[in-house]
C-alpha beads as a LAMMPS data file, in Angstrom:
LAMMPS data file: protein, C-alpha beads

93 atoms
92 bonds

1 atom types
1 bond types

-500.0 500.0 xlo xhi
-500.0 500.0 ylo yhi
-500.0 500.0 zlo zhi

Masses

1 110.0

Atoms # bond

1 1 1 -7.380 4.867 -1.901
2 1 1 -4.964 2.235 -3.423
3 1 1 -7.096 -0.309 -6.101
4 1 1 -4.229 -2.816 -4.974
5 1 1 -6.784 -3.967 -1.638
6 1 1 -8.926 -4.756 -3.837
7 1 1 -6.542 -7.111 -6.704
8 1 1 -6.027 -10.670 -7.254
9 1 1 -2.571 -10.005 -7.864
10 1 1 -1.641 -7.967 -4.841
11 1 1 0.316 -10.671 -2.850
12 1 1 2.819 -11.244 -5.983
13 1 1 2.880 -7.890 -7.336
14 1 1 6.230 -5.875 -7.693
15 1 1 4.459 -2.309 -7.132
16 1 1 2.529 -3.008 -4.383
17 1 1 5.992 -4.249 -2.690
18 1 1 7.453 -1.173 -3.021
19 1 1 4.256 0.786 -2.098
20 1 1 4.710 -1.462 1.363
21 1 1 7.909 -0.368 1.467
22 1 1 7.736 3.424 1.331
23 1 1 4.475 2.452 4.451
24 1 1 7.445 0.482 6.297
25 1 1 5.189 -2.695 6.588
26 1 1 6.253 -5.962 6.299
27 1 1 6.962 -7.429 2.753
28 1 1 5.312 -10.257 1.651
29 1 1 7.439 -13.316 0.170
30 1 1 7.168 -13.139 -3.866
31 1 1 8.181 -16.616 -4.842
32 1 1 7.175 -15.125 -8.540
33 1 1 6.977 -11.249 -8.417
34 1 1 4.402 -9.879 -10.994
35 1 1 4.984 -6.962 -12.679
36 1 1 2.044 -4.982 -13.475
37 1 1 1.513 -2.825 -17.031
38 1 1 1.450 0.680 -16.960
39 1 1 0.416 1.505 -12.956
40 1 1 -0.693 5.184 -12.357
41 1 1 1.323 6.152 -8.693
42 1 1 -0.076 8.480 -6.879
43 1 1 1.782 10.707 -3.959
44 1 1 -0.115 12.286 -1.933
45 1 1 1.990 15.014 0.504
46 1 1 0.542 15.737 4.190
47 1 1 1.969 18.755 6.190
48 1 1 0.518 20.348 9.180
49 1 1 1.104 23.138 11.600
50 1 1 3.798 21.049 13.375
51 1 1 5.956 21.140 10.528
52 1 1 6.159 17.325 10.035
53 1 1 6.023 16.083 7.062
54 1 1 4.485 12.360 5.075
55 1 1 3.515 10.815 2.006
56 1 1 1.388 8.255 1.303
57 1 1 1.724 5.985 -2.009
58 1 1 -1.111 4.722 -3.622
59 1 1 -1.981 3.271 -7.166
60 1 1 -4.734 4.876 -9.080
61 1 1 -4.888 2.545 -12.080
62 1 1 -3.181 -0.395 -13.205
63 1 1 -3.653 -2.242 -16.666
64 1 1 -2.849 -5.867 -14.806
65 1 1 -6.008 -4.692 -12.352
66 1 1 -7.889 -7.913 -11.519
67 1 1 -10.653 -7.446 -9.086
68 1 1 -10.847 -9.871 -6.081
69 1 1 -12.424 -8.055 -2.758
70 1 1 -10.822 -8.277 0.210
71 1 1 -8.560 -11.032 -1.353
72 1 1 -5.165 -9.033 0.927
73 1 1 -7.325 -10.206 4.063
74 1 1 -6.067 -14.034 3.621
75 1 1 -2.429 -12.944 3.469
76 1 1 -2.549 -10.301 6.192
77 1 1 -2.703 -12.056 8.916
78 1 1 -0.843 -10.935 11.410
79 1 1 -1.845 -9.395 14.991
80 1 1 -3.170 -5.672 14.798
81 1 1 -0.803 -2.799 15.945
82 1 1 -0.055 0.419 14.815
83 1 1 0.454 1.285 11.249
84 1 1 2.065 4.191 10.234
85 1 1 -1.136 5.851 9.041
86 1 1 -2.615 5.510 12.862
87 1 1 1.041 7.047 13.978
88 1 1 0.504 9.442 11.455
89 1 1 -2.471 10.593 13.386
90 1 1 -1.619 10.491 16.117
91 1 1 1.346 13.006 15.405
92 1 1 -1.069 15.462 13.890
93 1 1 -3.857 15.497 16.699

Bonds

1 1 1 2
2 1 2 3
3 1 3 4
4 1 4 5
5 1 5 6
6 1 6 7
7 1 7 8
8 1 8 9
9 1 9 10
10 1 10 11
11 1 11 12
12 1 12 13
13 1 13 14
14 1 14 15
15 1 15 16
16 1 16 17
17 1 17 18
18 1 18 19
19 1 19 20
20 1 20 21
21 1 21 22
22 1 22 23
23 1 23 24
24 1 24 25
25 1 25 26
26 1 26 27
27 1 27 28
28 1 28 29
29 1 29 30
30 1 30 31
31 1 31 32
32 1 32 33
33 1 33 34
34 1 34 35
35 1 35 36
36 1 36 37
37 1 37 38
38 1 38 39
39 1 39 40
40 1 40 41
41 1 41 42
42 1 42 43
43 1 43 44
44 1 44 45
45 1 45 46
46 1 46 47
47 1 47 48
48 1 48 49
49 1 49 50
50 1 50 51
51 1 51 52
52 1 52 53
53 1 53 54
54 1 54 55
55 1 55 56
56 1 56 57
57 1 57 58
58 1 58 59
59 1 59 60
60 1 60 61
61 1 61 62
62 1 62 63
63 1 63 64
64 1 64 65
65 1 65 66
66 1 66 67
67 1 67 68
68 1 68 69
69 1 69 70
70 1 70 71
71 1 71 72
72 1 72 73
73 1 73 74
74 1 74 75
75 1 75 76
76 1 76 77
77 1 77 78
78 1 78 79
79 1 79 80
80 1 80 81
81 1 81 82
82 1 82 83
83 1 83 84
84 1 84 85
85 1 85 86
86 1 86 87
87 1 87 88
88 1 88 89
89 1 89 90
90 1 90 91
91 1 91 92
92 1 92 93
């Protein structure tokens, strides 16, 4: 799971835009981007028996980690669809 849900600075940082980028969601606006010290990426590689093929990006550790529960919910507000991990399934069932 990516510690960015769970960061104060997730709505300005740098790394978590590009993490939102490789998920093809929206990018928030970063009037000042932050950019965090020394985050640990982490890929993780799905396959299955349909020979399809998807990573998911997620940050492990971060030095610029400042815990703030839930604090992504205030800037995510926009009306529930599909995200790609959902369409993910979905391709896999």
């Amino acid at each position: 799971m990516c510690i960015c849900l769970n960061c104060d600075r997730i709505n300005r940082c740098r790394v978590y835009s590009i993490i939102e980028e490789q998920h093809q969601e929206k990018i928030k606006c970063q009037t000042k981007p932050f950019f965090p010290q020394a985050p640990i990426l982490l890929c993780i590689n799905f396959f299955s028996k349909k020979q399809l093929y998807a990573l998911e990006w997620d940050v492990s550790e971060c030095l610029s980690y400042q815990e703030k529960p839930g604090g992504w919910l205030d800037s995510n507000k926009k009306s529930l669809n599909f995200s790609s991990y959902l369409l993910f399934d979905l391709l896999f069932d």
